[in-house]
BANU-628295 format. One record per residue (C-alpha): z, x, y; residue number from 1. Coordinates in steps of 0.5 Angstrom, whole numbers, plus 500, padded with zeros to 3 digits. Example, Ala and Ser with C-alpha at 12.3 -4.5 7.8 and 13.67 -1.06 7.14 Angstrom:
REM residues 2
[[516,525,491],1],
[[514,527,498],2],
This chain:
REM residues 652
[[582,575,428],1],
[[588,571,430],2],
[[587,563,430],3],
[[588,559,436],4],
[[588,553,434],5],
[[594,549,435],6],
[[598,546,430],7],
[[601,540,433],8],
[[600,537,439],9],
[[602,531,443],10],
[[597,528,448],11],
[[593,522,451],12],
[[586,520,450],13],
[[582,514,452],14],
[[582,508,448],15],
[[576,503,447],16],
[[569,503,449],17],
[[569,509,452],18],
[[564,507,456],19],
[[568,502,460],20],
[[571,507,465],21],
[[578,504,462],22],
[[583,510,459],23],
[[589,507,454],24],
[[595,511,454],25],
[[595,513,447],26],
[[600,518,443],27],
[[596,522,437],28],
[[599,527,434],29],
[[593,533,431],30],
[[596,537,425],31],
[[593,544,423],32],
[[590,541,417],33],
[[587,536,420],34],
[[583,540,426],35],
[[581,544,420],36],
[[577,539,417],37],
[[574,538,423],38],
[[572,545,424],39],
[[565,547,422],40],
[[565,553,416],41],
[[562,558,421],42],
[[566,560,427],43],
[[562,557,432],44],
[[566,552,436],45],
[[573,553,435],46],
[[574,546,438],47],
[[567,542,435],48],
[[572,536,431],49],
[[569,529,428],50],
[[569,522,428],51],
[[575,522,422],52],
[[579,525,427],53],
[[577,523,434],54],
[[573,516,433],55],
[[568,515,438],56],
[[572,510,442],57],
[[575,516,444],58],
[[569,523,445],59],
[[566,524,451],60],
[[571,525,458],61],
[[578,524,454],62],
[[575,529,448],63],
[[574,535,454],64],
[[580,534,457],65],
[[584,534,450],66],
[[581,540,449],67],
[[582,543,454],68],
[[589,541,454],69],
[[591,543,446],70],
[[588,550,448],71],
[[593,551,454],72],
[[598,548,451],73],
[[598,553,444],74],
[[597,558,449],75],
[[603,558,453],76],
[[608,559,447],77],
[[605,566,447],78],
[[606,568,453],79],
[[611,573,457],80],
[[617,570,460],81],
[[615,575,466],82],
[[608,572,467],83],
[[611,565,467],84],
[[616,567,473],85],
[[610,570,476],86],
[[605,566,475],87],
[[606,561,481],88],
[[606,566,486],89],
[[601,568,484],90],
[[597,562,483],91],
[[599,559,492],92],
[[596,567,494],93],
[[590,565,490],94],
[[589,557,493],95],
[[590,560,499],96],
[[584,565,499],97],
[[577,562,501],98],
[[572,560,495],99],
[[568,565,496],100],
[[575,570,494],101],
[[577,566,489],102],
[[571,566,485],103],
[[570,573,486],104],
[[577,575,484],105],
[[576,571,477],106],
[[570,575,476],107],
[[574,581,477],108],
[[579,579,471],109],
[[573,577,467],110],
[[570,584,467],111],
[[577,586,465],112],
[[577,582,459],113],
[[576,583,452],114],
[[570,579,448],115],
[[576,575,444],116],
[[579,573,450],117],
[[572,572,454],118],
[[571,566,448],119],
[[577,563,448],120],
[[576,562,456],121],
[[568,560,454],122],
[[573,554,449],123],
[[576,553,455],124],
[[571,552,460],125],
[[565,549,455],126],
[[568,541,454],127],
[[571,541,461],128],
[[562,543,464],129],
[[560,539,458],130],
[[564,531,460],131],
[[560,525,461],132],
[[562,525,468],133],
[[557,517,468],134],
[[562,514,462],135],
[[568,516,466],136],
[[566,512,473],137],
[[568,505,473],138],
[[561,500,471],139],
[[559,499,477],140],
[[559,507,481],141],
[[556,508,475],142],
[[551,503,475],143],
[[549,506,484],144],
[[549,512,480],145],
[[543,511,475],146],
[[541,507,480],147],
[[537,513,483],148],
[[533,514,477],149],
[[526,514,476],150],
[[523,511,471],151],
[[522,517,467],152],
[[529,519,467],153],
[[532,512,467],154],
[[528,511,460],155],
[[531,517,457],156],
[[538,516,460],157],
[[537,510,456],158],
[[538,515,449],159],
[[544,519,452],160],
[[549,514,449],161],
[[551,507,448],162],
[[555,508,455],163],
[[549,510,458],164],
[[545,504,455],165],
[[550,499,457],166],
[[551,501,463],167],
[[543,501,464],168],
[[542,494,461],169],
[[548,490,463],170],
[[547,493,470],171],
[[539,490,470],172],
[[537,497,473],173],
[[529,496,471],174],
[[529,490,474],175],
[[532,493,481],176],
[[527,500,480],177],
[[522,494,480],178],
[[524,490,486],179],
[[526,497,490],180],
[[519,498,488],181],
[[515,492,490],182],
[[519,492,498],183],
[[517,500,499],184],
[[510,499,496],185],
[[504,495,498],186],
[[500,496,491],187],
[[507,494,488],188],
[[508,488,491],189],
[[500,486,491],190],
[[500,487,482],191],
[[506,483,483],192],
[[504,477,487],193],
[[497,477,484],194],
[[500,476,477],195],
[[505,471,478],196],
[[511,476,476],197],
[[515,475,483],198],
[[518,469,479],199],
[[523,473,475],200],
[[524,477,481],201],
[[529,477,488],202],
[[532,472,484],203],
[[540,469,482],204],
[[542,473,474],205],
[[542,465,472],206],
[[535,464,474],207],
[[531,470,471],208],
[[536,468,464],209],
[[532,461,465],210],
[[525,464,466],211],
[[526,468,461],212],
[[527,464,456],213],
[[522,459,458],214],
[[517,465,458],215],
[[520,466,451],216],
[[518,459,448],217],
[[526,457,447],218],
[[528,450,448],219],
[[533,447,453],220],
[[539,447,449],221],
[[538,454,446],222],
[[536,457,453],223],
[[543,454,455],224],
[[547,456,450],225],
[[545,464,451],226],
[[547,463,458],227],
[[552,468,460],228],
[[552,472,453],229],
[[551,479,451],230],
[[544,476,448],231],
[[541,473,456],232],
[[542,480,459],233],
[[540,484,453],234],
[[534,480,453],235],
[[533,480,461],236],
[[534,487,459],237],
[[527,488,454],238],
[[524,483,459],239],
[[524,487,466],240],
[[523,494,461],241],
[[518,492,458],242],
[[514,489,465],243],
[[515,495,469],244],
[[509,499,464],245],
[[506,492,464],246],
[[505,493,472],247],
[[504,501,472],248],
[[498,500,468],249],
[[495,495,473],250],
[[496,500,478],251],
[[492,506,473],252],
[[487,501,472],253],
[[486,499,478],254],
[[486,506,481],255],
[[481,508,475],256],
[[476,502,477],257],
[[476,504,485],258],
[[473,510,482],259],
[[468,507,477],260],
[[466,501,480],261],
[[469,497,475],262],
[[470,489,478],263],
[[469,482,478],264],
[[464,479,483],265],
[[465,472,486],266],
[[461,468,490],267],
[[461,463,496],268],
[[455,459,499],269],
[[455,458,505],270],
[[449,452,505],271],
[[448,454,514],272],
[[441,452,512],273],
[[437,451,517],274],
[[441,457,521],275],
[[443,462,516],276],
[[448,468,517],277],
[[455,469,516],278],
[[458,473,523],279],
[[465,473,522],280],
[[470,473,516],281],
[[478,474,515],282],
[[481,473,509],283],
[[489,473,505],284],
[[491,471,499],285],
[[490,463,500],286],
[[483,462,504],287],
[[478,465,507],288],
[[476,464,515],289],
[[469,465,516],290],
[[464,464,522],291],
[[457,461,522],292],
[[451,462,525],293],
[[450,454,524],294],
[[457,454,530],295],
[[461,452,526],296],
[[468,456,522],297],
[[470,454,515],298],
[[476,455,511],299],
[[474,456,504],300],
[[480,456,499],301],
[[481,462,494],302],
[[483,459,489],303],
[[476,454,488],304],
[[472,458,493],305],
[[471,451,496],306],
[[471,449,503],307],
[[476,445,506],308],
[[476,444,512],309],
[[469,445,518],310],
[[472,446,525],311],
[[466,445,530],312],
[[466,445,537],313],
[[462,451,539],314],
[[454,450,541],315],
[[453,457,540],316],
[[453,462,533],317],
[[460,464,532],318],
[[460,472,533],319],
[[468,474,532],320],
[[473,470,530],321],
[[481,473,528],322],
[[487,469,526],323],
[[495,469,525],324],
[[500,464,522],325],
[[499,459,528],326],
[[492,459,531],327],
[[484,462,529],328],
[[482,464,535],329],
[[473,465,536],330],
[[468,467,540],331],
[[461,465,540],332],
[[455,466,544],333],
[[456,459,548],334],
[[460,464,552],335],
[[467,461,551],336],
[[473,463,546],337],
[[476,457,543],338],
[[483,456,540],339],
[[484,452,533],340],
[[490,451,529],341],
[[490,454,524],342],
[[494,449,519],343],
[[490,443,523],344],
[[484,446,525],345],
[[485,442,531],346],
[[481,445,537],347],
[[488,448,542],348],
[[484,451,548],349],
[[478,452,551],350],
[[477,459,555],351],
[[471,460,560],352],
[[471,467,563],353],
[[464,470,560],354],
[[458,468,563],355],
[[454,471,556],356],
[[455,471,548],357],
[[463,474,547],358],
[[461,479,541],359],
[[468,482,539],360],
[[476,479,539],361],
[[482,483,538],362],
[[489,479,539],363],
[[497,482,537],364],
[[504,481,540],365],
[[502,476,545],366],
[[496,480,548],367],
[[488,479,547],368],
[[482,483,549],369],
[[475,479,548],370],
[[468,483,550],371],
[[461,481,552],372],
[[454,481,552],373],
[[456,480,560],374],
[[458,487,559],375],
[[465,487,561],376],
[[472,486,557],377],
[[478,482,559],378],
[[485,484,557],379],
[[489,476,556],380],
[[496,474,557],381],
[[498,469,551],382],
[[504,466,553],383],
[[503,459,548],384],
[[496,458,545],385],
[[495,453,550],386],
[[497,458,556],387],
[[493,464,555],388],
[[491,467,562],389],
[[486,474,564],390],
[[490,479,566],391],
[[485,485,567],392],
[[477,485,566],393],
[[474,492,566],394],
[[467,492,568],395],
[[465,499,568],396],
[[460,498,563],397],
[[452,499,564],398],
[[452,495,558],399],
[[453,489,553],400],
[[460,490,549],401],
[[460,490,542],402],
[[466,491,539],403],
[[473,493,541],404],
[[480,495,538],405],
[[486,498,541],406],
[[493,499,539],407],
[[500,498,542],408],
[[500,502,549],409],
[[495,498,554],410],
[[499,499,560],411],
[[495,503,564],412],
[[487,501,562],413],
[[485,509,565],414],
[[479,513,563],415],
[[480,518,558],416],
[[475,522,555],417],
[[468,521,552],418],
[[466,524,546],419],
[[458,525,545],420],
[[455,526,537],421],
[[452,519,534],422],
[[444,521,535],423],
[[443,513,535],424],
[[446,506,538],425],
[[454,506,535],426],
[[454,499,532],427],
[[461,499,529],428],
[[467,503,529],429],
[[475,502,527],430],
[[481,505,530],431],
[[488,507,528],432],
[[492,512,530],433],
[[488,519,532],434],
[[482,517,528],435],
[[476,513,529],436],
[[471,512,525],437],
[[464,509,527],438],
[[457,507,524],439],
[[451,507,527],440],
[[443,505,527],441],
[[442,513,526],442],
[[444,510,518],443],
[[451,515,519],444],
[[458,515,519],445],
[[462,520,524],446],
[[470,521,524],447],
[[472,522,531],448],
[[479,525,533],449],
[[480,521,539],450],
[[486,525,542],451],
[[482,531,543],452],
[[475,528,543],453],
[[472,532,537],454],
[[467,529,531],455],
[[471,531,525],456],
[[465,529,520],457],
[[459,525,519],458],
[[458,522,513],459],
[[451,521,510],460],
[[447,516,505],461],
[[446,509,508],462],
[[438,508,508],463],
[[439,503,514],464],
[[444,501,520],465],
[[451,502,518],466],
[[453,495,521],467],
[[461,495,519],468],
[[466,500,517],469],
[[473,498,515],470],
[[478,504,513],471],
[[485,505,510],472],
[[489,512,508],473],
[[486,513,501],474],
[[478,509,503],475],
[[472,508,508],476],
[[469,501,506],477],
[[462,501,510],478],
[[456,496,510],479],
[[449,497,512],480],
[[442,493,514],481],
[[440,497,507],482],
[[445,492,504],483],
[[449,496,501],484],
[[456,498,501],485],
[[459,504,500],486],
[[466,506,498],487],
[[468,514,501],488],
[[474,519,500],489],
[[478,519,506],490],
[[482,524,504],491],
[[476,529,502],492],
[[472,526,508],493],
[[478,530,513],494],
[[477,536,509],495],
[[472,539,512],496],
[[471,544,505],497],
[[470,538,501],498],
[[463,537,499],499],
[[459,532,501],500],
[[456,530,494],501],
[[465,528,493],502],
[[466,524,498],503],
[[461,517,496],504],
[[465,515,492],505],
[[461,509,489],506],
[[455,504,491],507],
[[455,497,490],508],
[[449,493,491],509],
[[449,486,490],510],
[[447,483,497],511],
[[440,481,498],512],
[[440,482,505],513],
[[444,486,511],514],
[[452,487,511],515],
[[454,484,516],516],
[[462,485,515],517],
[[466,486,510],518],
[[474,487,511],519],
[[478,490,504],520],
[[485,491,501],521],
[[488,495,496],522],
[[485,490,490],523],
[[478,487,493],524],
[[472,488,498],525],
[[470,481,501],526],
[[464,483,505],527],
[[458,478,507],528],
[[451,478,509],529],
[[444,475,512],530],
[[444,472,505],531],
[[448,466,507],532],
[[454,469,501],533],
[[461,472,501],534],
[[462,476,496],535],
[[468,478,494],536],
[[469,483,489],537],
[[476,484,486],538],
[[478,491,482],539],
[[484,488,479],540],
[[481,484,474],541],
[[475,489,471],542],
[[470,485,468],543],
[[466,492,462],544],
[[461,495,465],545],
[[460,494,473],546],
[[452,492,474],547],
[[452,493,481],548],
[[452,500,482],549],
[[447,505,485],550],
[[440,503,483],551],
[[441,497,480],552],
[[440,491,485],553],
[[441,485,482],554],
[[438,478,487],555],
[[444,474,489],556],
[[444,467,486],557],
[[444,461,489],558],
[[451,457,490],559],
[[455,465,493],560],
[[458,464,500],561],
[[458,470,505],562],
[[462,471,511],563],
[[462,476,516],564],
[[463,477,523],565],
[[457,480,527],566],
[[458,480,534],567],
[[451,482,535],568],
[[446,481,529],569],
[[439,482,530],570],
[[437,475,527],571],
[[438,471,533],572],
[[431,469,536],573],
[[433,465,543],574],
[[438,469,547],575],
[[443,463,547],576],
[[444,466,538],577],
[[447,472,536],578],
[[444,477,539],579],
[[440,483,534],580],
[[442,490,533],581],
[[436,492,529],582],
[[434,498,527],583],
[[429,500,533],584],
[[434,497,537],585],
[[440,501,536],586],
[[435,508,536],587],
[[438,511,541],588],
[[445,509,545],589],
[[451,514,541],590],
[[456,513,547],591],
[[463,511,545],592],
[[469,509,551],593],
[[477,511,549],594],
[[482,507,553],595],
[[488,510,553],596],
[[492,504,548],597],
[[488,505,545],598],
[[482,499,545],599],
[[475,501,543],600],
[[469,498,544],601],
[[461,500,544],602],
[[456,497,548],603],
[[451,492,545],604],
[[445,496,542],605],
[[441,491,544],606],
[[441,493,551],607],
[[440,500,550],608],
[[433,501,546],609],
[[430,508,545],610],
[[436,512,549],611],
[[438,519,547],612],
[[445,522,547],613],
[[449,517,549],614],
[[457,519,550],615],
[[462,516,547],616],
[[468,515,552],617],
[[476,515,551],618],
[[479,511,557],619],
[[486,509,558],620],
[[486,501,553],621],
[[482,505,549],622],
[[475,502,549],623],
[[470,506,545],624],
[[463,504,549],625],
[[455,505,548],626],
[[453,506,555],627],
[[444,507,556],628],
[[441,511,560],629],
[[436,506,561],630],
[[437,499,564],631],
[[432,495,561],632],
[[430,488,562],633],
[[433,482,559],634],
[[427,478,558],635],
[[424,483,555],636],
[[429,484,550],637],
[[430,477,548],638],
[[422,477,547],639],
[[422,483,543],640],
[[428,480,538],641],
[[426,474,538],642],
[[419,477,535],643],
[[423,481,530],644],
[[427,475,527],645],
[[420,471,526],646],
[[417,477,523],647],
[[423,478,520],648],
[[424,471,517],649],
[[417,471,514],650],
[[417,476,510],651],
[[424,474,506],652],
């Protein structure tokens, strides 16, 4: 077979590091010899050459454009002078074809080829497919490019060559992955907050060098000496490559503790003595706002789990209560809402609209919506915590109001629908897009699509009053009288072929009385109970083995804090305290109200004792409501609750 490989020819390569996307005009003149010494012994890859010829300063782009040259240029010397005076017109018809055409007509003069002539347009076209397109951008395309890779494929795009390494290190594209990753996920976000590590993040390249550094143990001096040196990036570089496993296997470790029930429990005491009992809570990463049946609100730090500030004011049980980044706002069974605020604990406002126990509050977006006892629901303007005015009362309801949510749309406050299914009085729910998911004294859970009013599942193993409920997109966290909370499977619970048996997911007893709230997040359920504790049981930070699974009770100690909202609890003896929503008295009312907005709310079980298939109605404001079929009189239930806390409080 004859040769094909050039005996002389003069070219330009790329010169320097390869990888700085900078190609130096250079002659090189390849002799026949030379190649040959490149050339493996075997006829494979008649253009394979190695580091003595062409150095690796110069492989990569500019070898698959030298290749590719030296091939057309030894073969235009062996071609006819009638092709050549052709070969023009021929290429203009060609380009003037569609892409289709062209390539069809290619492989039409392939099919006609010899197998030599097939290999020596395979030498052609393999340097040319196989260039390192990434070293031939300038550094900073290059860097936007990998910039899009997940870690996986930037960990193995660190071993192609040292082009890709540098571009990768110098360009800090494990930091960027990092932060990109903290702005679009929540769990990212929380891992990083909650260990410190947002400190290397979102900041100038000459403040991660000093953090780093200092992270490093390295004194003042040196740290400044290294600024701005190959050394700083390559050690910025190992910092945030080394950190991205760090927080991953937080995430996998605190997804494997959600399962198993792995955590850490802190406690708070409230010390309400003589009246115990936390009815309202709310926390974020720096307190805890909780609400006391002794009229008070405490602020609790979350650093110390100590109390920092005491708002008084009301003369009734503190039933509800929600806060921003401006006021604390609370209701209580003194009928009145207050106004605090939230960085003084300055009492703002006083609103009187009530003529009995404010049981539930929700505000956002310069709106509020209060429910009561008196059986009604007030929709509020809030133009400045000092001027907040009633926009609408709804008064359709036959019975008190325990609870309310609503989203964005409350303009029109029209009936719905009303959703019928709960055998028993509806004593909490929650509400978010199309799903409400509501618990009552009938011991179950249901979920409830409220555009088309249809009960999507009911969900069973509280022994007792399910008492609050909260659910994100991965859980449904419920608390009962029975003192339990239980964490469910949201995506199996709207599966309606998922066994029940996989939706529990994990059982946490610790509580020695009943759940009266909990809210949670991605890292921690904060839940409190009539054993005048808060509990906060923290998932990221595991401690071995978890005590407090099913069938392992174990007594509170002394010295916890609990704090929850209870809008209605059983323990009130007098009318003017939060009122009960024991087991017999919530036997019976299941009717819930949508108003379209939707704000969802449900009637005080207290008022409706022993009735049976109470609807649940959809309205437009979206109030979900328990409506009894038997009015029953207010003396006799005051009487019969204050009979039940007396009797309750004897046997604890």
């Amino acid at each position: 077979m004859r040769s094909h490989h050039p005996k002389a020819v003069e070219g330009v390569c790329a010169g320097g590091d390869i990888g700085r996307g900078e190609r130096r005009k250079t002659p090189i003149n390849v002799t026949m010899s030379t190649m040959n010494n490149a050339l493996p012994n075997s006829q494979g890859d008649h253009y394979g050459c190695s580091d003595e010829v062409i150095p690796e300063s110069v492989q990569g782009e500019s070898t698959a454009e030298l290749m590719a040259d030296l091939s057309l240029r030894e073969r235009e010397k062996n071609l006819s002078a009638a092709y050549l005076n052709e070969r023009q017109s021929v290429l203009e018809k060609f380009v003037s074809w569609t892409d289709q055409d062209q390539v069809d007509f290619v492989k039409t003069l392939i099919r006609s080829m010899c197998h030599d002539q097939h290999g020596q347009i395979d030498a052609y076209l393999k340097p040319i497919l196989q260039r390192d397109f990434i070293a031939f951008l300038p550094d900073r395309l290059a860097r936007y490019v990998l910039s899009f890779l997940d870690a996986r494929w930037l960990n193995s795009s660190e071993k192609v060559s040292r082009t890709w390494r540098r571009i990768i290190s110098h360009g800090k594209l494990w930091r960027r992955l990092i932060e990109r990753n903290v702005q679009t996920d929540p769990v990212w976000k929380g891992v990083v907050d909650k260990r410190g590590w947002r400190n290397f993040l979102f900041v100038s390249k000459e403040k991660a060098h000093t953090l780093i550094f200092q992270e490093l143990g390295y004194s003042p001096n040196v740290i400044e000496q290294l600024r701005n040196t190959v050394d700083s990036l390559e050690a910025q570089h190992h910092f945030y490559r080394n950190l991205y496993p760090k927080i991953n296997r937080d995430i996998e470790s605190l997804k494997s503790n959600w399962q198993n029930g792995r955590h850490v429990l802190s406690r708070i005491t409230c010390h309400s003595e003589p009246s115990r009992g936390v009815y309202c809570l709310q926390y974020d990463d720096d307190k805890i706002i909780s609400g006391l049946r002794d009229h008070t609100i405490k602020i609790w730090q979350r650093k110390d789990l100590q109390c920092s500030k005491t708002l008084r004011g009301h003369t009734g049980s503190v039933l509800c209560l929600q806060y921003d980044d401006r006021v604390i706002i609370s209701g209580s069974s003194d009928t009145t809402v207050r106004v605090w605020d939230v960085h003084t604990g300055e009492l703002l406002h006083t609103l009187m609209h009530h003529v009995e126990a404010v049981l539930h509050l929700r505000f956002q977006n310069g709106m509020m919506v209060t429910c009561s006892k008196d059986r009604s629901i007030a929709v509020w303007g809030m133009i400045s915590p000092r001027e907040i005015n009633v926009r609408r009362v709804l008064v359709a309801h036959r019975a008190a109001v325990n609870v309310v949510d609503f989203d964005s749309n409350t303009d029109t406050c029209e009936f719905v629908r009303t959703m019928i299914g709960h055998r028993r009085g509806i004593a909490c729910l929650q509400y978010h897009d199309r799903l409400v998911v509501s618990g009552s004294s009938d011991n179950t859970i249901r979920l409830w699509d409220i555009e088309i009013g249809a009960c999507l599942r009911v969900l069973e193993g509280h022994e007792q009053l399910v008492r609050c409920i909260r659910f994100d997109s991965k859980r449904i966290v419920s608390g009962a009288y029975d003192g339990r909370i239980k964490v469910w499977d949201l995506q199996a619970a709207m599966n309606p072929r998922s066994p029940p048996d996989n939706i529990c997911l994990l059982t946490l007893v610790e509580h020695t009385g009943r759940v009266f709230r909990l809210q949670f997040d991605e890292f921690q359920i904060v839940s409190s109970s009539h054993d005048d504790t808060i509990l906060i049981w923290d998932f990221l930070e595991p401690q071995p083995e978890s005590h407090a699974l099913e069938g392992t009770l174990q007594p509170t100690a002394a010295g916890s804090a609990a704090v929850l909202s209870a809008d209605n609890e059983v323990e009130a003896p007098n009318v003017d305290e939060a009122p009960q929503i024991g087991q017999q008295n919530l036997e019976d009312s299941e009717n819930v109200q949508a108003y379209d907005g939707y704000l969802i709310s449900d009637d005080d079980v207290d008022d409706v004792i022993r009735q049976r298939q109470v609807p649940m109605e959809i309205v437009e404001l979206g109030v979900v409501n328990e409506r009894d079929r038997e009015d029953e009189s207010p003396s006799e239930n005051d009487g019969e609750y204050e009979r039940r806390h007396r009797d309750a409080d004897a046997r604890n």
